[in-house]
One Martini backbone bead per residue (centre of mass of N, CA, C, O) as a GRO file, in nm:
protein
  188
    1UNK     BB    1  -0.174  -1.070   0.465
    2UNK     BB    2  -0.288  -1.184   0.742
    3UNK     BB    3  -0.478  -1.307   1.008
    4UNK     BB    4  -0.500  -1.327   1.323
    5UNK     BB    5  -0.699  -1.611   1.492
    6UNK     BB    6  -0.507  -1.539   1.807
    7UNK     BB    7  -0.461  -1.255   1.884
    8UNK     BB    8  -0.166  -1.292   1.733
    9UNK     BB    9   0.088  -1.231   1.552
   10UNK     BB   10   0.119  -1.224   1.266
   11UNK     BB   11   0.215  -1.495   1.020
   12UNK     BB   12   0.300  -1.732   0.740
   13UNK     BB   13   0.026  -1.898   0.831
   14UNK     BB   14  -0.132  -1.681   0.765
   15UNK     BB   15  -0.452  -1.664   0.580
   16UNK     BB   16  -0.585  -1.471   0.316
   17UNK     BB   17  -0.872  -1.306   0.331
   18UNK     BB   18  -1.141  -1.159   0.220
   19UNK     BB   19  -1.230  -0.783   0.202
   20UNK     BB   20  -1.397  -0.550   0.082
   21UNK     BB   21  -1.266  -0.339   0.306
   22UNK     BB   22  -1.014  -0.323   0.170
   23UNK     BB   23  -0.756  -0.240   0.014
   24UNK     BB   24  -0.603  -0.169  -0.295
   25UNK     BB   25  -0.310  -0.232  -0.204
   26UNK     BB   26  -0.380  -0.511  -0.072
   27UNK     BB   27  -0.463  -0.651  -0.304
   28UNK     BB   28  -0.208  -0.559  -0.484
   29UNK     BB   29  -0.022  -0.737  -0.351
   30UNK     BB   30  -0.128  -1.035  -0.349
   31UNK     BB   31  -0.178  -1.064  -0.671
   32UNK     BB   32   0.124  -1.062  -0.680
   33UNK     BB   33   0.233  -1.296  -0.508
   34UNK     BB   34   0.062  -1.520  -0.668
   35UNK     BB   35   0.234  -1.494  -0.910
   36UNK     BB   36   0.497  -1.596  -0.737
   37UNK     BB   37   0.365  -1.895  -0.701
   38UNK     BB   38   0.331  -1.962  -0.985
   39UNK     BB   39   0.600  -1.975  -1.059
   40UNK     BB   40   0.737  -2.178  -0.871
   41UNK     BB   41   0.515  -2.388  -0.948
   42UNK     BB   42   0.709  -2.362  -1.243
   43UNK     BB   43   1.047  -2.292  -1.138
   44UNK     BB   44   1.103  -2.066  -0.968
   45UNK     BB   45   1.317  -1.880  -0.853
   46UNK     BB   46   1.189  -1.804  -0.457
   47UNK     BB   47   1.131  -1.528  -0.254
   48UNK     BB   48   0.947  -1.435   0.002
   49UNK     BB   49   0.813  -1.067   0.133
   50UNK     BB   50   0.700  -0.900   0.423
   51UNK     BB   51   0.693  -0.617   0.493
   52UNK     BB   52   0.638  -0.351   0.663
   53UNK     BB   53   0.699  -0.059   0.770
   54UNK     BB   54   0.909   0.125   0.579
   55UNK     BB   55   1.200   0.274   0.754
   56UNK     BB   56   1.404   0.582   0.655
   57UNK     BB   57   1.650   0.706   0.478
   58UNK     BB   58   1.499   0.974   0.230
   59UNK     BB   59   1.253   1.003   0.143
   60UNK     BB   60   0.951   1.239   0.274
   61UNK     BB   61   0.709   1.270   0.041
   62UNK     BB   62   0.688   0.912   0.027
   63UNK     BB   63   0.526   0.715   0.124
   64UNK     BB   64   0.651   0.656   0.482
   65UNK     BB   65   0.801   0.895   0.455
   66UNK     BB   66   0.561   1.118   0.502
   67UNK     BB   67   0.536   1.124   0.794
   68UNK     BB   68   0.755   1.322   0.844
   69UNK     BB   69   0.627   1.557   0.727
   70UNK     BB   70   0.330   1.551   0.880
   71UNK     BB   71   0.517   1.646   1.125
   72UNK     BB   72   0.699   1.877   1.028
   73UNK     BB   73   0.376   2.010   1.005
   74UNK     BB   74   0.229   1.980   1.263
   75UNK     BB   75   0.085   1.730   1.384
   76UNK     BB   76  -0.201   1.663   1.620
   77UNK     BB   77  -0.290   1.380   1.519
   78UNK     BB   78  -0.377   1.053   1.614
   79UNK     BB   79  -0.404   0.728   1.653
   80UNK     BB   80  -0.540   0.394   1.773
   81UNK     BB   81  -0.340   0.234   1.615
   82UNK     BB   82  -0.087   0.000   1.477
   83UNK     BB   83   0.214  -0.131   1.367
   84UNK     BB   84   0.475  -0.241   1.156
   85UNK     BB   85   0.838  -0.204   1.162
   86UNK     BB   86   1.132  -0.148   0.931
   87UNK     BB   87   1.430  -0.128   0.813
   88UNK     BB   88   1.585  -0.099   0.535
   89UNK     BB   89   1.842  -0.182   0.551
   90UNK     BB   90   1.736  -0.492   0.634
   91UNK     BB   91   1.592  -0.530   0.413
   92UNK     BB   92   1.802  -0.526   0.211
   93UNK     BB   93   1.993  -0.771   0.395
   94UNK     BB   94   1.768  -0.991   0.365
   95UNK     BB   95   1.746  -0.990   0.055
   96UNK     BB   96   2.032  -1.102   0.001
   97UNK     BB   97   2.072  -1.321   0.158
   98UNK     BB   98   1.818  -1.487   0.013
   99UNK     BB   99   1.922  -1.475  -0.263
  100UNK     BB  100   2.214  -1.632  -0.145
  101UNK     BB  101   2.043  -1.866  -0.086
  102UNK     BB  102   1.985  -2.220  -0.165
  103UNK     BB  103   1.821  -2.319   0.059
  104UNK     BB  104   1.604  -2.095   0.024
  105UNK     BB  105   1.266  -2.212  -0.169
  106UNK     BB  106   0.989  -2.129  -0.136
  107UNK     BB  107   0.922  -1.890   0.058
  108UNK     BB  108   0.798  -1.691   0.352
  109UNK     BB  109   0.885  -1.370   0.499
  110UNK     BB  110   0.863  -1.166   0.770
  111UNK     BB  111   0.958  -0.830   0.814
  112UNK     BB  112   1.005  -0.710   1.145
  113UNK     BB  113   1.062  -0.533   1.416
  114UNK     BB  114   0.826  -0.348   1.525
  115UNK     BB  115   0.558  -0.328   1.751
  116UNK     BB  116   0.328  -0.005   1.752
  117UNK     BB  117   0.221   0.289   1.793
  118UNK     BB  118   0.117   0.557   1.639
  119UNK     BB  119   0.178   0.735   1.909
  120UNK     BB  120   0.483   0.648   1.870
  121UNK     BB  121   0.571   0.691   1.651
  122UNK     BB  122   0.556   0.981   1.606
  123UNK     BB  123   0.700   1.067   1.881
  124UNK     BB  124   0.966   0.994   1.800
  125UNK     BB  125   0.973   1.160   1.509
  126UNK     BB  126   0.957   1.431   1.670
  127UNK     BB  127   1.213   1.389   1.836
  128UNK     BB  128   1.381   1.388   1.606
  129UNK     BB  129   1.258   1.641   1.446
  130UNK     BB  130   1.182   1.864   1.660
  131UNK     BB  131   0.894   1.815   1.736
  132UNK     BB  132   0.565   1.830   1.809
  133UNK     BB  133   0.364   1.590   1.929
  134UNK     BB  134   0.104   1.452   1.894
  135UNK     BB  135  -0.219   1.508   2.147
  136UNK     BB  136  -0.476   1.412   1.923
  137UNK     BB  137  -0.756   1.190   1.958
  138UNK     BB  138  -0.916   1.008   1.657
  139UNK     BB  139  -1.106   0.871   1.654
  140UNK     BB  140  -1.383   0.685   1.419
  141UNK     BB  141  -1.573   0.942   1.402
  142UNK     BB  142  -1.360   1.150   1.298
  143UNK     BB  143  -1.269   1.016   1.066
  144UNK     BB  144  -1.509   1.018   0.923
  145UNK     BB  145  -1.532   1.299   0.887
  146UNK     BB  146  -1.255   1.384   0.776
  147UNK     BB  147  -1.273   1.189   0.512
  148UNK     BB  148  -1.524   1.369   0.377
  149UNK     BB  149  -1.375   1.650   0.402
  150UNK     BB  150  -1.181   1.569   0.203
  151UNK     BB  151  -1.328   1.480  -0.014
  152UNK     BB  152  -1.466   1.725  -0.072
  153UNK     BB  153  -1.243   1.929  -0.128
  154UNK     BB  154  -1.150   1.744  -0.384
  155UNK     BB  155  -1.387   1.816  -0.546
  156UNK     BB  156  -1.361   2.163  -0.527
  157UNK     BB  157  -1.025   2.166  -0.628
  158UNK     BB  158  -0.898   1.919  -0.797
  159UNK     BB  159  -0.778   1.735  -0.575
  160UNK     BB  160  -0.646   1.507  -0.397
  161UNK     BB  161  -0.683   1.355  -0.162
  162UNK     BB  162  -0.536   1.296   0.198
  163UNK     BB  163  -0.780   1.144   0.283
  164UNK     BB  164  -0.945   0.830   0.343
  165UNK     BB  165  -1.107   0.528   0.404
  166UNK     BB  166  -0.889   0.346   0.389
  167UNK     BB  167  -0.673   0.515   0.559
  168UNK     BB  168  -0.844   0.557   0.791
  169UNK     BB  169  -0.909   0.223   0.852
  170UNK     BB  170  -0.593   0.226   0.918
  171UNK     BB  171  -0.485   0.381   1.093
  172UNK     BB  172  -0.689   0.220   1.331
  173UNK     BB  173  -0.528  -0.056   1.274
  174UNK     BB  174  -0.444  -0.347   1.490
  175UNK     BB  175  -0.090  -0.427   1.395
  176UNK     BB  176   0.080  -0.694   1.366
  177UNK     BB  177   0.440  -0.875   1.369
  178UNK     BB  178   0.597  -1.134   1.306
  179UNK     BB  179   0.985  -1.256   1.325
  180UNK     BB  180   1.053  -1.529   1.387
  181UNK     BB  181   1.105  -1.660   1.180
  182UNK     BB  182   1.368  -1.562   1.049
  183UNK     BB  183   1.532  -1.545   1.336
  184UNK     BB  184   1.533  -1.888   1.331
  185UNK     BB  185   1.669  -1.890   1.058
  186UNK     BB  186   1.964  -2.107   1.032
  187UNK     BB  187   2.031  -2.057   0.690
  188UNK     BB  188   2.147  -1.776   0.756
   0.00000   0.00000   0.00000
């Protein structure tokens, strides 16, 4: 998705400009998207959707499911970064809804129920599955030593980094999403 340059939440209309720094997971979303683009622009009967960051109950090792890990496991840092969050249940109800109505092709609709912060999300999180929330904030000096030393560690043990550069600059990224399109959608 795109950012928003009125400083109010990403919608449909923001338009993804390239950046260096992004991350390869948001490039291949992207490069994703551009071909179901294509495809609709050939004939493709197709809608996309841009869910945030889907959670829900699952999977707790992989994915966003991984957040309730690494708090069951005690994490003490949070990033001072915001997110929005869907239910999977919805985002799977709203994909359904959406690809039997015939009335909605080509086009693309943002799911996202609320924009958190990281230490909000967190602490939620941690009440939930009764463990103690993070308590120290991570500045963007602390991730930078954090993934250097992540990254070298991974170096010396030939083990996967467990954050990176790219991971270290999301977490701190004050990410917002609107969910009006959806919401306001009169054809579902």
């Amino acid at each position: 998705m795109g950012t928003s340059k009125s400083n109010k939440p990403v919608n449909e209309k923001d338009k993804w400009e390239y950046d260096p720094k992004m991350s390869n997971y948001a490039l291949s979303k992207y490069k994703g998207e551009l071909e179901v683009w294509r495809g609709i622009t050939e004939g493709l009967d197709a809608v996309i959707v841009n869910p945030s960051l889907i959670m829900g109950i699952g999977a707790y090792k992989t994915g966003s499911g991984a957040i309730f890990e690494l708090v069951n496991k005690g994490l003490k840092i949070f990033t001072s970064g915001s997110v929005g969050i869907v239910d999977v249940e919805d985002v799977s109800k709203i994909m359904i809804e959406l690809m039997n109505n015939s009335n909605i092709r080509g086009e693309r609709f943002i799911l996202n129920a609320e924009n958190i912060s990281n230490k909000d999300l967190l602490t939620r999180i941690a009440k939930l599955i009764h463990k103690k929330p993070p308590f120290i904030r991570a500045n963007d000096f602390l991730l930078s030593l954090a993934w250097r030393a992540a990254e070298w560690k991974a170096k010396l043990t030939g083990k996967k980094s467990v954050l990176t550069e790219e991971s270290a600059r999301a977490a701190s990224s004050k990410l917002a999403y609107s969910n009006e399109k959806i919401d306001q959608n009169d054809k579902l």
